[in-house]
N, C-alpha and C positions, 0 to 999 in steps of 0.2 A: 423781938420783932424780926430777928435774920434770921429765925427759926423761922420762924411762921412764913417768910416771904420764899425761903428755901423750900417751903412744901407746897405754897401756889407756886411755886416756878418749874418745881418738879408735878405738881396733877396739872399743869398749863400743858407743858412739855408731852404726860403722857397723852391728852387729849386732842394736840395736836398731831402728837405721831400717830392715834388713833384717825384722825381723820384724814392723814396726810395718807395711811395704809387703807382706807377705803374708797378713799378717792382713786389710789392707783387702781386698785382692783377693780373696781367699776372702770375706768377707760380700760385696763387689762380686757374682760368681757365685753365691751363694746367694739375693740380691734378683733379679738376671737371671734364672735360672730359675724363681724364684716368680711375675716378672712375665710372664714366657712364658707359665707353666701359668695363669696369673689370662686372658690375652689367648686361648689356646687356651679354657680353659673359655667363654669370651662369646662366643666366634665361633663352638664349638657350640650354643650358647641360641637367638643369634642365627637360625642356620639350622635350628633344630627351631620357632623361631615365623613364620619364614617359611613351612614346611613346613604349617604349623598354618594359618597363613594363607589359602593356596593351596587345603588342603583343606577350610576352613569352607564350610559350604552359604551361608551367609546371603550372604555378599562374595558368592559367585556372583552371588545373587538379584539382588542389587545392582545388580552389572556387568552382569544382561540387563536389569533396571530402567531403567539409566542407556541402556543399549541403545537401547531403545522408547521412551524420552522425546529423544533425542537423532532418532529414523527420524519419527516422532511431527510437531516441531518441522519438520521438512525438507517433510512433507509438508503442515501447517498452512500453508508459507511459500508452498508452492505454490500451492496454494486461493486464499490471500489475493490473491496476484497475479493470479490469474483473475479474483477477484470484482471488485480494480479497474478490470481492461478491462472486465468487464461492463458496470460504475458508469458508464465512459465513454462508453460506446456506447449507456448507456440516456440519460445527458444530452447526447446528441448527437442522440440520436433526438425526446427530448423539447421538444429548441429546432426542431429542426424542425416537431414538430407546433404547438409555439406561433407559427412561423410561419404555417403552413397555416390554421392556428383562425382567425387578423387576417383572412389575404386571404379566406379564403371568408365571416367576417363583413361587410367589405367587400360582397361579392357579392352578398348573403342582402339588407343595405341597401339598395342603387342598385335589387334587383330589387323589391324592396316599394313604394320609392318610385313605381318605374316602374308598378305594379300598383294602387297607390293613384289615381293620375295617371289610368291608360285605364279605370277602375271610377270614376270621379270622369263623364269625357267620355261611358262607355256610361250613363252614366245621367240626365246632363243629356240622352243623344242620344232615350233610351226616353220619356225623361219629355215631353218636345218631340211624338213623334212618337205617343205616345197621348193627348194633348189634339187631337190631330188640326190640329193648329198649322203647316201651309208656314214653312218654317224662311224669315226673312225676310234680307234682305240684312246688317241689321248682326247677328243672330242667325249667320249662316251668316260674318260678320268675326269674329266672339270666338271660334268656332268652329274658325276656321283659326288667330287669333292664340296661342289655348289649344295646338292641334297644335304649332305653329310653338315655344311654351316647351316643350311636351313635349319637344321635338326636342332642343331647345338643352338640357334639363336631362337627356336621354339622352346626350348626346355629351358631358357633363362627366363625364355618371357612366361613361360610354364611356373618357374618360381616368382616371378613377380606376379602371376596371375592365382599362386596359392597365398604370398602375402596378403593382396587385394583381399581376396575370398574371406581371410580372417578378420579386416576391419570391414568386410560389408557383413561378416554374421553379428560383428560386435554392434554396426551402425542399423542391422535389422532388427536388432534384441533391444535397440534403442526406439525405433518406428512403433516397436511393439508394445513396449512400453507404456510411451504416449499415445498410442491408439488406447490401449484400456484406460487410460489415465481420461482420455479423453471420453 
């Protein structure tokens, strides 16, 4: 008898676990397919809000917004980089002219002194020869010795007017420059 109850306990046993494993699988398949239909419904949603998307006027607006601010920006960058060669060419231009302004201040100098000096001499010459005065011998020494420092203070201002001459060729080589440049 504990044989025989041993083998209805054991085909009880497999018959259950026969239906205990087709029961799982059948709810298995009934979760699968609810999770397909659950995954199928949201990947329609999905492409009706993309659809919806695509079709909104505003996102357009947007995307030509984002257009014209991005064409915008390129062309801004342009500009900018022009106006700094400007910037350069203008401080290129304007170190030259502060060249030019030294030497020919230089020049404007040495020539007033020199104008000062022969308007000094025509008038001690006028003043002399309307007192009716024969210029006398040491009269006619201070006369040449005065000449003689003219000279001397022409030929100084002579060298500083050849130094001059060398930074206004250097400051015209510079004008010239920036004129082709410009």
């Amino acid at each position: 008898d504990l044989h025989n109850l041993l083998r209805q306990l054991s085909t009880k046993l497999t018959e259950l676990s026969g239906s205990v494993d087709q029961e799982f699988l059948s709810s298995y398949r009934v979760h699968m397919l609810s999770i397909q239909m659950e995954i199928k419904n949201l990947k329609l949603e999905v492409e009706k809000g993309e659809a919806a998307l695509k079709s909104d006027g505003t996102v357009a607006k947007l995307e030509a917004e984002v257009k014209w601010f991005v064409d915008e920006c390129d062309r801004l960058k342009i500009h900018c980089s022009s106006m700094e060669n400007d910037c350069k060419q203008l401080t290129d231009r304007l170190s030259a002219l502060r060249e030019q302004k030294v030497f020919l201040s230089d020049q404007l100098k040495s020539i007033m002194k020199r104008n000062r000096v022969l308007q000094a001499e025509i008038g001690y010459a006028t003043k002399l020869t309307k007192n009716g005065e024969l210029l006398s011998a040491s009269t006619a020494g201070n006369l040449a010795r005065s000449s003689v420092d003219t000279l001397n203070k022409s030929s100084t201002s002579t060298e500083m007017e050849n130094r001059s001459k060398a930074r206004s060729t250097s400051s015209q080589k510079s004008l010239q420059r920036v004129s082709k440049n410009g």
